[in-house]
Steps between C-alpha positions, in 0.01 A plus 500: 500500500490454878721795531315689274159473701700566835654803373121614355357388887747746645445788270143486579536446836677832536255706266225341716718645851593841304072536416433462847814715622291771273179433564567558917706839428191636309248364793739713709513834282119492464430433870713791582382715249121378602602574864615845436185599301249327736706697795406859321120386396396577830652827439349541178152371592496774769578749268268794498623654150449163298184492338217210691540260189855509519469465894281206414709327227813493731313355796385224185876446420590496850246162550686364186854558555413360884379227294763414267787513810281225694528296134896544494564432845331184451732431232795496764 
């Protein structure tokens, strides 16, 4: 029984370390991703062809993305 319960212990030790393995690669790919798209907002904000409420809603997403990086750096 003893061995049994070890053996359990490990297995869910590991799934616990693979979880958090995964959930730090996908903080990485969205930071990146969020980095690249909140490099060409400014860009896109400034961007006399784009209609004002489209100019508008991208300076909106630009507060929120700025946002959500401050939340997942604080989960470092």
């Amino acid at each position: 029984m003893a061995q049994h319960t070890f053996r359990l212990a490990r297995a869910a030790h590991g799934t616990a370390e693979s979880h958090a393995r995964v959930a730090g690669r996908i903080r990485v790919v969205i930071a990146r991703s969020a980095d690249r798209f909140l490099g060409a907002l400014p860009t896109l904000i400034e961007d006399a062809r784009l209609p004002d409420p489209v100019r508008a809603m991208l300076l909106e997403v630009r507060e929120q993305l700025s946002a959500v990086n401050l939340r997942l750096a604080s989960c470092d």
